[in-house]
C-alpha positions as CSV (number, residue, x, y, z in Angstrom):
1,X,-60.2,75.3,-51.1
2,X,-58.8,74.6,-48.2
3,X,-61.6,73.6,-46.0
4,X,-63.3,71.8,-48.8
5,X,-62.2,68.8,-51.1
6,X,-61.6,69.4,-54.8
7,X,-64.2,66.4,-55.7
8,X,-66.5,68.2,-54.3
9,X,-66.0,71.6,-55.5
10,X,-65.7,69.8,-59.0
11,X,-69.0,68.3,-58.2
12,X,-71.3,68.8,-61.5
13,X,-74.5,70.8,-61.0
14,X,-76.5,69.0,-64.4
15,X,-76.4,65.8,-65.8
16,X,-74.1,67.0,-68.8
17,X,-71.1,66.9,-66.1
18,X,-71.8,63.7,-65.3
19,X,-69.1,61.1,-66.8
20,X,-69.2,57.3,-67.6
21,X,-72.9,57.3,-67.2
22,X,-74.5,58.4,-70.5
23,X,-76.5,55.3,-70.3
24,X,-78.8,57.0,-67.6
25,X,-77.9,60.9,-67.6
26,X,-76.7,61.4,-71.2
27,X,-79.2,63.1,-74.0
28,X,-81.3,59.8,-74.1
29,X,-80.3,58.1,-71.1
30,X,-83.3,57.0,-69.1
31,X,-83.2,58.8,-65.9
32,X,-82.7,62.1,-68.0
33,X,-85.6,61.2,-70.0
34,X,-87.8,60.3,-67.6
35,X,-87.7,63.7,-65.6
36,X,-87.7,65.1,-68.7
37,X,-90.9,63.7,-69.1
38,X,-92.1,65.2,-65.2
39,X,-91.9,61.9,-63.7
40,X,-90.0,61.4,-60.5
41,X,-90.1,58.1,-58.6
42,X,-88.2,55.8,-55.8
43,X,-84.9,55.2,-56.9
44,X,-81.8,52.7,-55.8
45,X,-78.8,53.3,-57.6
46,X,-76.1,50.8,-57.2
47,X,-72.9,50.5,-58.4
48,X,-68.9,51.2,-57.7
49,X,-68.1,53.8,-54.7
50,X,-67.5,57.5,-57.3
51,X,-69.3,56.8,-60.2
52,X,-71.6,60.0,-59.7
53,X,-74.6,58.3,-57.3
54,X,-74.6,61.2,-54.7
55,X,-73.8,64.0,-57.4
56,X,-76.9,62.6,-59.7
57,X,-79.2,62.6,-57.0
58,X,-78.9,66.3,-55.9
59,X,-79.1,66.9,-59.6
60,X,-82.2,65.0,-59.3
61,X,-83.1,66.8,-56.6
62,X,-82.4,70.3,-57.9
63,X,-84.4,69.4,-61.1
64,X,-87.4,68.4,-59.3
65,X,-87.5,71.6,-57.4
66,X,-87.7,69.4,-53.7
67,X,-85.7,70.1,-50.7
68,X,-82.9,67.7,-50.5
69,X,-81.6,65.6,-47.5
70,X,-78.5,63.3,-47.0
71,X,-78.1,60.2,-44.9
72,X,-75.3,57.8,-44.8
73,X,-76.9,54.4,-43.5
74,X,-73.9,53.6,-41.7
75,X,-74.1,56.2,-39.4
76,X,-77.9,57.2,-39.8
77,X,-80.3,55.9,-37.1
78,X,-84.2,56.0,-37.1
79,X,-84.5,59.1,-35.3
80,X,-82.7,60.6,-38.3
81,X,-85.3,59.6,-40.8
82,X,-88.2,60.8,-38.2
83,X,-85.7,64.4,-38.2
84,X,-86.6,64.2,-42.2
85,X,-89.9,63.4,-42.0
86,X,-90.2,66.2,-39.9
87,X,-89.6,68.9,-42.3
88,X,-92.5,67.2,-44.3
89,X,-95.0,69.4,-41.8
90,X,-97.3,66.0,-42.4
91,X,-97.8,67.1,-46.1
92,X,-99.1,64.2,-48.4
93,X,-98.6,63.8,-52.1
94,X,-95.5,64.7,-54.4
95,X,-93.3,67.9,-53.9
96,X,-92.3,66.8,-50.3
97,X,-88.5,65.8,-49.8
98,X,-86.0,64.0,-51.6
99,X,-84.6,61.9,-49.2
100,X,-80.9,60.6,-50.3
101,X,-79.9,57.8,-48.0
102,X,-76.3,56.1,-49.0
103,X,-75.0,52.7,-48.6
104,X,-78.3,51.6,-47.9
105,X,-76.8,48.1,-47.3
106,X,-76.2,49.3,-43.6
107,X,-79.5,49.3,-42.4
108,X,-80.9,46.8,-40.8
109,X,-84.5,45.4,-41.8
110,X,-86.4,47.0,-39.3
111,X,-84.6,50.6,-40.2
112,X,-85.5,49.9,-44.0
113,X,-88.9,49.2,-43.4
114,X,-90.0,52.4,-40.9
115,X,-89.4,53.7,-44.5
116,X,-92.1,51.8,-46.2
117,X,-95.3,54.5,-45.1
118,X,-93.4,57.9,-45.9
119,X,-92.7,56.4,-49.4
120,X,-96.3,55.0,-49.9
121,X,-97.8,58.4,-48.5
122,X,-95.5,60.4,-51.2
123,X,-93.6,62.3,-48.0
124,X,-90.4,61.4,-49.2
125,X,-89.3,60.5,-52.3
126,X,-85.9,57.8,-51.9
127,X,-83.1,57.6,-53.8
128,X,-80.8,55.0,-52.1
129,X,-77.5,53.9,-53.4
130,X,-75.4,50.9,-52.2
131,X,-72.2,49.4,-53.7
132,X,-73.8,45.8,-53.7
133,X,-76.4,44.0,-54.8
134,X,-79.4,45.5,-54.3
135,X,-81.3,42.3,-54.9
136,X,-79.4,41.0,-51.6
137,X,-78.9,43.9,-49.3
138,X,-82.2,45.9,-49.9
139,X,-85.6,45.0,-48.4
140,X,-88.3,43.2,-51.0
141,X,-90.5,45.8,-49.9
142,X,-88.9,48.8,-50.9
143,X,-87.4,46.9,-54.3
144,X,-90.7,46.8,-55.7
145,X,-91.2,50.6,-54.7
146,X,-88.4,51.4,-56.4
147,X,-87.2,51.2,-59.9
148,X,-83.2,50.2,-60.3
149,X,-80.0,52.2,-61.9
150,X,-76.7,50.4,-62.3
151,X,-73.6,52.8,-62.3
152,X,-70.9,51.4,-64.3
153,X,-67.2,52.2,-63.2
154,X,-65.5,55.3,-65.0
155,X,-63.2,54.5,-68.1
156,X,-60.1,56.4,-68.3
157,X,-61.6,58.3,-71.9
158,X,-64.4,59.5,-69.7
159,X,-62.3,60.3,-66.6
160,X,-59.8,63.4,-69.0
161,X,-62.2,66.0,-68.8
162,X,-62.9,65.9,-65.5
163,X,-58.9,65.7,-64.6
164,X,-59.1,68.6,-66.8
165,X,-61.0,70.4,-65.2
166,X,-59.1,69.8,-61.9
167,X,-55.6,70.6,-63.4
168,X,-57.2,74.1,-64.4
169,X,-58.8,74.4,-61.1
170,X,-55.7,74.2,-59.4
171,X,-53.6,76.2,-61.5
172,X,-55.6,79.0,-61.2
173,X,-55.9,78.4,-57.5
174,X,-52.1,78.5,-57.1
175,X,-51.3,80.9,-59.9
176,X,-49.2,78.4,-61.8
177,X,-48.9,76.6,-65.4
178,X,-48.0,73.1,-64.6
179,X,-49.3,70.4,-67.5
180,X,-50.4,66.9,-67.5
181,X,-50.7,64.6,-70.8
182,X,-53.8,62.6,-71.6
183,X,-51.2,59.4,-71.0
184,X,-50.4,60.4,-67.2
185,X,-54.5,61.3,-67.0
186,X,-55.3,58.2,-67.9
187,X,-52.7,56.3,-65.3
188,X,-54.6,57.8,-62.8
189,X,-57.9,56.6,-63.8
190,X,-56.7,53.2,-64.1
191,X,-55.3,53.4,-60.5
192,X,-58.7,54.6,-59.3
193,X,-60.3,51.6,-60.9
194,X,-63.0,54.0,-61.9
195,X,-63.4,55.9,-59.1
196,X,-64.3,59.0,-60.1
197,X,-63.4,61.2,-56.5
198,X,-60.5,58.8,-56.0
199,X,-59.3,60.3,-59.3
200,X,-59.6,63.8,-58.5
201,X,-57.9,63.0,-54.9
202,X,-54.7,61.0,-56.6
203,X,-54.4,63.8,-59.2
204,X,-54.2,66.8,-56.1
205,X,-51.8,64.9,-54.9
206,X,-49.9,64.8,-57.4
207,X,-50.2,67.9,-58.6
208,X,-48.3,69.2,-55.3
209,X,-45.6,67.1,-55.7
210,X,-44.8,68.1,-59.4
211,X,-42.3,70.8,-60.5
212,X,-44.1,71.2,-63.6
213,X,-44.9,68.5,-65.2
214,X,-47.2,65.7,-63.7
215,X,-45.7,62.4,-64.4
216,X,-46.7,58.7,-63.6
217,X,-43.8,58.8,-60.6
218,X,-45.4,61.7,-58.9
219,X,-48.5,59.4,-58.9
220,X,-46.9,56.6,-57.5
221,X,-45.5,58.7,-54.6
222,X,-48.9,58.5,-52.7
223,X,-51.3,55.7,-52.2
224,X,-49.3,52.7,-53.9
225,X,-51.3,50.5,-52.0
226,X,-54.6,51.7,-53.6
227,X,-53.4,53.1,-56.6
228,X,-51.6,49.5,-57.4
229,X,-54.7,47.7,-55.8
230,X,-56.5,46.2,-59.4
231,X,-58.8,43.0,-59.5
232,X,-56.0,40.5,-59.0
233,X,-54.4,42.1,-56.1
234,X,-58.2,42.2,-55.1
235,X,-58.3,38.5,-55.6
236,X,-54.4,37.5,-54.7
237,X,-55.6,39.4,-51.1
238,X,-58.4,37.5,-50.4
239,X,-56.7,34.2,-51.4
240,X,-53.8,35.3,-48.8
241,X,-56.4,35.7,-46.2
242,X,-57.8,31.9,-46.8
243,X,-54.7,30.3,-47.2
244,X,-53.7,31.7,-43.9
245,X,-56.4,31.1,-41.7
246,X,-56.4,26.9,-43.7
247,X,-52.7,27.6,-42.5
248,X,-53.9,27.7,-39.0
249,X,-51.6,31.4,-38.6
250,X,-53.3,33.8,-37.1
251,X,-50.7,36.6,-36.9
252,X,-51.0,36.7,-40.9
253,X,-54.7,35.9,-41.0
254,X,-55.0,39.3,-39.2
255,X,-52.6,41.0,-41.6
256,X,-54.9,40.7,-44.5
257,X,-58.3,41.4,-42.7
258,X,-56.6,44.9,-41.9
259,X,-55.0,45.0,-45.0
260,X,-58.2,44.3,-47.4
261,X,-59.9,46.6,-45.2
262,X,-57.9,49.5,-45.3
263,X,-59.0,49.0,-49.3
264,X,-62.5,49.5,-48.5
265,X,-63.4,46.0,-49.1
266,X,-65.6,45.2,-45.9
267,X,-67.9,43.3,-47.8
268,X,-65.5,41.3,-49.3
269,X,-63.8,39.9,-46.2
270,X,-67.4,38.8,-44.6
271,X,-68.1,37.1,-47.7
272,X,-64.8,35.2,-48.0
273,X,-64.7,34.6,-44.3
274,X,-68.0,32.5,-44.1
275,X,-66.9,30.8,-46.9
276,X,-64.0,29.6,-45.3
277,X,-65.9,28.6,-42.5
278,X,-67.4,25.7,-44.1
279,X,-64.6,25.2,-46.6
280,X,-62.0,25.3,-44.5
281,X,-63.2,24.3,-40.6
282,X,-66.4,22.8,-41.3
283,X,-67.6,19.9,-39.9
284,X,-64.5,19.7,-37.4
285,X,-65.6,22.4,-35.6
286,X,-69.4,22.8,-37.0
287,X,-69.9,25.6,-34.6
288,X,-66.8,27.8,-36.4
289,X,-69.9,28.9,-39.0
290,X,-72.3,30.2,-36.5
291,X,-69.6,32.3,-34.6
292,X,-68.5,33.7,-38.1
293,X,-72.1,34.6,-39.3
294,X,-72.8,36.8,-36.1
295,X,-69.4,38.5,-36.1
296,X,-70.0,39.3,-39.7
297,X,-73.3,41.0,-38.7
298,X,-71.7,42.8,-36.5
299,X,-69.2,44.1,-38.6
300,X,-71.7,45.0,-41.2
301,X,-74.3,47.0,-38.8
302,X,-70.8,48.5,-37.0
303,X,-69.4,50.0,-39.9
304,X,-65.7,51.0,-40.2
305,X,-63.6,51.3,-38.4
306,X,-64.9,49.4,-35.3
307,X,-66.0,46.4,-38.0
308,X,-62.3,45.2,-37.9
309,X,-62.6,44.2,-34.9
310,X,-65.1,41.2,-35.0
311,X,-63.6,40.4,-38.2
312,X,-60.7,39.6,-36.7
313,X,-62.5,37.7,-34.4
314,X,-63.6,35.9,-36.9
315,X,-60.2,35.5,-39.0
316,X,-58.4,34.2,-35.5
317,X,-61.1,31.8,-34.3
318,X,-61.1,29.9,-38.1
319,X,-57.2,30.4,-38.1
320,X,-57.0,28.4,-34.8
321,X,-59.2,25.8,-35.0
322,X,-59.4,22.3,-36.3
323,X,-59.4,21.4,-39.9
324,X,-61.7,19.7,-42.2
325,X,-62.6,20.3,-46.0
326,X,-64.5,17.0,-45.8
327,X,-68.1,18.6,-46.8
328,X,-66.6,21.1,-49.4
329,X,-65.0,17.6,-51.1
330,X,-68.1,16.0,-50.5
331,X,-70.8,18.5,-52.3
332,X,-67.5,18.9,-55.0
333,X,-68.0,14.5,-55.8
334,X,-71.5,15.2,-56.1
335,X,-71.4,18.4,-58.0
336,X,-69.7,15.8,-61.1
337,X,-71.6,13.5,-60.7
338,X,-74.8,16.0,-61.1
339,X,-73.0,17.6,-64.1
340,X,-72.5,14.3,-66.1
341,X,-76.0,13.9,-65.8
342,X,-76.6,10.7,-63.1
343,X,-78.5,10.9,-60.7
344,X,-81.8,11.8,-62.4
345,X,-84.3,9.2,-61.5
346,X,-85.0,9.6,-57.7
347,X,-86.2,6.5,-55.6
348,X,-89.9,5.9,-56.2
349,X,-90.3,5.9,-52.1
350,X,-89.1,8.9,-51.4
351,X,-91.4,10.6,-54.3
352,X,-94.8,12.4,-53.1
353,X,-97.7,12.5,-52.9
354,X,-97.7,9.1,-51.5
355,X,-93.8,7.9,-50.6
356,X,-95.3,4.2,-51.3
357,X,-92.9,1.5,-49.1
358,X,-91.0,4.5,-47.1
359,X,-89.9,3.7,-43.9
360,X,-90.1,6.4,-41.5
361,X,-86.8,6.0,-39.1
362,X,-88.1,7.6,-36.4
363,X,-90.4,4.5,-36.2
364,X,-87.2,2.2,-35.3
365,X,-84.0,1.6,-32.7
366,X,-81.9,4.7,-32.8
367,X,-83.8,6.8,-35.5
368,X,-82.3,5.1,-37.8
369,X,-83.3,2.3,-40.4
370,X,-81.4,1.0,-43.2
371,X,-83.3,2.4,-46.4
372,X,-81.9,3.5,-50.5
373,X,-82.0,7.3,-50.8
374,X,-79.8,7.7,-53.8
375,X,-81.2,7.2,-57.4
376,X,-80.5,4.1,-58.9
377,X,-77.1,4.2,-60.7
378,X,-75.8,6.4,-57.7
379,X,-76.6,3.4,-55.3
380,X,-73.9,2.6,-52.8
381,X,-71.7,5.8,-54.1
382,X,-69.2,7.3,-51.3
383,X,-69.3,11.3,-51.3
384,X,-68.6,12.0,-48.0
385,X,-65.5,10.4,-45.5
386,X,-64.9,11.8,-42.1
387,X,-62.2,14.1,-41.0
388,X,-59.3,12.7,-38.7
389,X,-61.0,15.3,-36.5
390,X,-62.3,14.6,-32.9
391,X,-65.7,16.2,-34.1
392,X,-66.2,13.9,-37.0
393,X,-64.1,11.1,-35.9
394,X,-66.8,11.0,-33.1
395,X,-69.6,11.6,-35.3
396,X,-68.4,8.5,-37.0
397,X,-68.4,6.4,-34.4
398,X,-72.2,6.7,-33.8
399,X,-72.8,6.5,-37.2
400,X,-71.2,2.7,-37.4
401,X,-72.9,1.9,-34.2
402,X,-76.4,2.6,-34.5
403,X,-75.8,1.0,-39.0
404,X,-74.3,-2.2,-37.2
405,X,-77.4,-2.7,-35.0
């Protein structure tokens, strides 16, 4: 064992070790069905990081009788997929490779669609798996090649055997007799958060630091800050970050990028940063959501651990620049008015096909001609008041000038 991890030498060689996922691998999931029924296509299997996506695809693999091939996206390049293609020997048809490309979410478009030909031509068969929406991350192209699994995370009930499993596989490895009830078990499962090889890892460790009983203290000794990391600490995190960088501190704006990070949330942090971009900056430094977008880019095509690194670009740059939350108040004042239901009668002029009595402004002084745009009973309403920004305090001042002309 000692040049190999115990999730992987727990690894499940058939579908009947795979936990949590009966809806797909159990007697009448679907994907156990379906190659039951000798039909193998393009798959993308998303869902939680250890819910079984790697293990069922060599399973899948091993079933279907084709050679089998890894990639992990974020370190894969296009040479390594021409590498795979290679063992093909330029064979058409079915019975060519199974090509098992992870976090697929890393590649960029142009690396997803060099893809496209070897799966039409049946030289490789995908299965890709990504912990996010597929719907946002995967090219439409390969989508509609591919038919769509959802892994759900593990629940504690399903997690016992396989901690089972593990406390017999190390007792025999180290010759000893040490227990662990179902109630510890299942304190390690819901420190995992479902995570199947996170499990097996948290349960090794504290295997070793048990006398002879495992116990909820020994699991606490090691990785408190993932083992205590549920959806609110999740949330309470991210919150930290925003609040902050609206705080204009840096120091602790870079504290919780490193510290969500180190949790594996990537994701996560670009999401919340651009958000806060136009929540928080917005239109007092307009630019602030550009600069966040490409760092975010980065980070996602860099991969950890260089990622952090235009993240906290990113965090600093929002953290240190000027304030507004004028548009997020502004789309908010509209949102209620849309939800109580005004609003729904648009100005005849501005209606197509013919815009009858429109007045186009770039036809007048400035670009600019005083004209109704909002319906009816919205007429003269206020949404949107600038900043005490230089930005908007400037963009304000042309506005009044060229509306007083």
């Amino acid at each position: 064992m000692k040049n190999a991890q115990l999730a992987d030498l727990l690894r499940p060689g058939d579908f009947d070790g795979i936990v949590g996922q009966e809806h797909l691998f159990g007697e009448r999931g679907v994907v156990r069905r379906m190659l039951a029924g000798g039909r193998i296509t393009n798959m993308i299997f998303y869902g939680p990081p250890g819910t079984g996506k790697t293990t069922a695809a060599s399973v899948i693999a091993k079933q279907s009788g084709m050679t089998f091939r890894k990639l992990n996206a974020t370190s894969a390049s296009l040479s390594d997929i021409k590498d795979v293609i290679s063992e093909t020997n330029n064979v058409f048809g079915a019975g060519g490779v199974l090509l098992y490309l992870d976090e697929i979410q890393y590649f960029n478009r142009k690396q997803q669609q060099s893809l496209l030909e070897y799966m039409e031509d049946g030289r490789i068969t995908l299965i890709a798996s990504t912990t996010e929406n597929p719907h946002f991350y995967v090219y439409n192209a390969i989508l509609s090649r591919s038919s769509l699994f959802e892994f759900k995370p593990v629940s504690p009930l399903a997690l016992r055997p396989v901690l089972r499993r593990a406390l017999d596989y190390l007792n025999e490895e180290t010759s000893q007799a040490k227990v662990a009830d179902d109630a510890v078990c299942d304190y390690i499962s819901t420190c995992s958060r479902g995570d199947v090889r996170h499990a097996i890892v948290l349960f090794e460790n504290a295997y070793h630091a048990a006398d002879g009983e495992l116990l909820r203290e020994h699991v606490d000794s090691f990785d408190t800050s993932v083992s205590g990391f549920n959806d609110d600490t999740h949330y309470d995190l991210l919150s930290c970050l925003q609040k902050s960088i609206r705080g204009s501190d840096p120091d602790a704006a870079a504290f919780y990028v490193a510290k969500l990070l180190s949790l594996g949330e990537l994701i996560s942090v670009c999401r919340r940063l651009q958000v806060i971009a136009s929540e928080d900056i917005g239109l007092a430094y307009p630019l602030a959501a550009a600069v966040t977008r490409t760092c975010v880019e980065s980070a996602k095509e860099l991969g950890m651990p260089e990622a952090q690194i235009p993240l906290a670009h990113a965090a600093i740059l929002l953290a240190t620049s000027p304030k507004s939350n004028s548009a997020y108040l502004a789309v908010g004042a509209a949102a209620e008015d849309v939800k109580r239901g005004a609003g729904v009668q648009v100005p005849t002029h501005l209606q197509s096909p013919l815009f009858k009595g429109y007045l186009y402004p770039h036809d007048y002084e400035n670009h600019y001609v005083p004209q109704q745009y909002l319906p009816d009973d919205l007429k003269g309403k206020t949404y949107y008041t600038p900043g005490p920004n230089k930005t908007e305090q400037a963009a304000a001042e042309y506005w009044k000038k060229i509306k007083l002309k």
